[in-house]
C-alpha positions as CSV (number, residue, x, y, z in Angstrom):
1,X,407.8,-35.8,18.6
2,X,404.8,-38.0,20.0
3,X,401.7,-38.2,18.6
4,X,398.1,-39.0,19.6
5,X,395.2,-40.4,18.0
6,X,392.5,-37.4,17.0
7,X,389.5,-38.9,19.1
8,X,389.3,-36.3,21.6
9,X,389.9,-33.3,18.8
10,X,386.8,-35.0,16.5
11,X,385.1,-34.7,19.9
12,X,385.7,-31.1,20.2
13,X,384.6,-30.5,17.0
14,X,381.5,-32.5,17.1
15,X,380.7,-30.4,20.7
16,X,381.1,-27.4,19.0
17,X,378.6,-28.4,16.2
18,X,376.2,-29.1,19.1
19,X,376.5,-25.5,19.7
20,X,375.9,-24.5,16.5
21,X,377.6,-25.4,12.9
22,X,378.7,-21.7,12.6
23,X,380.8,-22.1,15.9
24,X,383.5,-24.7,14.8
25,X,385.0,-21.8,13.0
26,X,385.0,-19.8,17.0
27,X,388.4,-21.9,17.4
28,X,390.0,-20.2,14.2
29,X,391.2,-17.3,16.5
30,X,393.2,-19.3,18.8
31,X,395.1,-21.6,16.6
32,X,397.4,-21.2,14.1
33,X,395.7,-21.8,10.5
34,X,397.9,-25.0,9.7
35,X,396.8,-26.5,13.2
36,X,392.6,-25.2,12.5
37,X,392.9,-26.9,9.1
38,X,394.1,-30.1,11.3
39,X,391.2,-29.3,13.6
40,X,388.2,-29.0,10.9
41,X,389.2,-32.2,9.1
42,X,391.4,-34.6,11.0
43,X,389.2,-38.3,11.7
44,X,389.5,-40.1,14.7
45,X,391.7,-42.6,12.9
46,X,394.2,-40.2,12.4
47,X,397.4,-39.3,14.1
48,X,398.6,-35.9,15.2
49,X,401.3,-34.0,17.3
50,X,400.9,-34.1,20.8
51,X,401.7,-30.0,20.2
52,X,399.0,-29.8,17.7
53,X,397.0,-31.3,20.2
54,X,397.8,-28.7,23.0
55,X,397.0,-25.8,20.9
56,X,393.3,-27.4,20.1
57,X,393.1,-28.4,23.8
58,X,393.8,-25.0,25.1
59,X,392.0,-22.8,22.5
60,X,388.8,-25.1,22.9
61,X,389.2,-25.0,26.7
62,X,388.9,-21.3,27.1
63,X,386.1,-21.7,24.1
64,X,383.9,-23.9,26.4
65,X,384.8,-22.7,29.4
66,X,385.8,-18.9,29.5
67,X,385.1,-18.1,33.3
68,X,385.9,-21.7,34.9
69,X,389.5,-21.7,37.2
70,X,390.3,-24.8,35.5
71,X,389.1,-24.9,31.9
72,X,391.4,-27.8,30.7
73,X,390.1,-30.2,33.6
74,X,386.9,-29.4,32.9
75,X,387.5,-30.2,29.0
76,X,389.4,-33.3,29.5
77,X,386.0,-34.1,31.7
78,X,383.1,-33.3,29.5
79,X,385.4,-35.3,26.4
80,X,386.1,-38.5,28.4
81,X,382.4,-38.7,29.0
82,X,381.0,-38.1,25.8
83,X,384.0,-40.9,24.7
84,X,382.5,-43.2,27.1
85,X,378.6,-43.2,26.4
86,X,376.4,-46.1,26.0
87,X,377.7,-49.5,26.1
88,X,381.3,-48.2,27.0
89,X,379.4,-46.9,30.1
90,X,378.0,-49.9,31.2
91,X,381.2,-51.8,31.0
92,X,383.1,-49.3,32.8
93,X,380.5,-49.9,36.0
94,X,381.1,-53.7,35.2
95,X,384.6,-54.6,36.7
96,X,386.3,-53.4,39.9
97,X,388.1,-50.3,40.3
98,X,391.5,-51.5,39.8
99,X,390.7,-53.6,37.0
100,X,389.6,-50.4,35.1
101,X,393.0,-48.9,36.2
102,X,394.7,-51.7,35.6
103,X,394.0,-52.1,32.0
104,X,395.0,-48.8,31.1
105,X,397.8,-49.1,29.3
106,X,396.0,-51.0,26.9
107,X,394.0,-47.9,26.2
108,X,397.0,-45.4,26.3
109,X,398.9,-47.6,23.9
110,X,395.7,-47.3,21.5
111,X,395.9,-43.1,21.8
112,X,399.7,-42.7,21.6
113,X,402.6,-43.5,19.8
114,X,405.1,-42.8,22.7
115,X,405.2,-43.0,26.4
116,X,404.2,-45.6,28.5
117,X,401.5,-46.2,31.8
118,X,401.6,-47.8,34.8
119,X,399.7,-47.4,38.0
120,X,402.0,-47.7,41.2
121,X,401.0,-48.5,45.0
122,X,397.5,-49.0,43.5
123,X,395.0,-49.7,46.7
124,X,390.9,-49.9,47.3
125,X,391.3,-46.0,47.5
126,X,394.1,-44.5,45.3
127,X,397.4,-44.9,44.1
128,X,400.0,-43.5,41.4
129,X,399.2,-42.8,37.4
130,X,402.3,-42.8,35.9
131,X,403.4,-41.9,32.4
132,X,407.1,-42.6,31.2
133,X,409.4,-41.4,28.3
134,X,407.1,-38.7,27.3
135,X,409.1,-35.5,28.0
136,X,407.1,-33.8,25.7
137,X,404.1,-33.4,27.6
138,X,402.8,-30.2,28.0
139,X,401.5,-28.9,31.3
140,X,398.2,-28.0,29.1
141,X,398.1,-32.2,28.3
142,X,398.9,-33.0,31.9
143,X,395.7,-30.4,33.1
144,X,393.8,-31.7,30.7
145,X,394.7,-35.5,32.1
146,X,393.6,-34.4,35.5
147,X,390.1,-34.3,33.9
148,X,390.4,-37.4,31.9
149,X,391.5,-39.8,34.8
150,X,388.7,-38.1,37.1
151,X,386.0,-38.8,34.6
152,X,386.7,-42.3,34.0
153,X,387.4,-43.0,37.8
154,X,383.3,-41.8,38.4
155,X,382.3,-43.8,35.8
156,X,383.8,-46.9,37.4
157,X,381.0,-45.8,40.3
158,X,383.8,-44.5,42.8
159,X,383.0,-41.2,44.7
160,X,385.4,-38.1,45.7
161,X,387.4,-38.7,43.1
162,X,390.9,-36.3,43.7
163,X,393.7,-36.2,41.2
164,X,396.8,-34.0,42.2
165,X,399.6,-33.9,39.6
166,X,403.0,-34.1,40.3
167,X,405.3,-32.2,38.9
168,X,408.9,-33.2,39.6
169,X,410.0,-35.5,36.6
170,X,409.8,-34.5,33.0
171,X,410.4,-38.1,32.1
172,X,407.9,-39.6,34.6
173,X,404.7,-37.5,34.9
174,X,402.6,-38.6,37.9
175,X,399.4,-38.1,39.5
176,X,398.1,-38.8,43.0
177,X,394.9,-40.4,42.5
178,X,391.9,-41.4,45.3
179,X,388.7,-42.1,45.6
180,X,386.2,-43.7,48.1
């Protein structure tokens, strides 16, 4: 099993502090008390399973986002901007585009333990995110990436971002991205 680093769960957490310090324990319904207990205390530095992970991600979705059509998109949006605030901002408006894209298997290597990214037929407008030898990705993760990638792409300064995801390979996940 793969495993991912707990930045985006402390996130969660720390956005439901924001609400309140009362509300971290609103998850505790939706998770399994092993995986809550992983949720309250984990630290960015640590590592957990990518299923632990889709548990938090889709109990914290419908959390922050009861009534939206795609809860996970949106939560993979609102964490990849609070991840990149302040200086991490600015340098994300910094280089081109495809730089930014370029470089993001440097990132994804950082996060994960497993898998690997590419981007394929990458042009001024789009191209293909690609994540190998991960089977183990859950359509939950996948959502949630749709959010992720669109974030980042806007804070590059692109506009209209779209990301479709493609799902015809369990051992190469892709999304269609573009922009203008």
């Amino acid at each position: 099993m793969a495993n991912v680093k707990a930045t985006d769960i402390v996130i969660i957490r720390e956005m439901l502090k924001e609400k309140g310090a009362e509300n971290i324990n609103a998850l505790a319904p939706a998770l399994r008390p092993e995986v809550f207990q992983i949720f309250k205390s984990t630290l960015s530095v640590n590592w957990v399973p990518l299923e632990m992970e889709a548990e938090i991600l889709q109990g914290a979705s419908k959390l922050f986002f009861p009534n939206d059509p795609r809860p996970l998109f949106k939560l993979g949006y609102k964490v990849a901007g609070k991840q990149f605030t302040g200086i991490y901002k600015i340098f994300l408006r910094i280089p081109s585009v495809s730089f930014v894209i370029k470089n993001v298997s440097a990132t994804w290597n950082t996060m994960n333990d497993k898998g690997s990214v590419r981007v394929d037929g990458l042009t001024s407008n789009g191209g293909m995110f690609v994540i190998s030898n991960l089977p183990e990705l859950s359509a939950i993760q996948r959502e949630y990436i749709c959010g992720v990638i669109s974030c980042i792409l806007e804070l590059t300064g692109v506009k209209n971002v779209k990301v479709d995801k493609l799902e015809n390979n369990p051992s190469e996940w892709k999304w269609k991205i573009s922009w203008n």
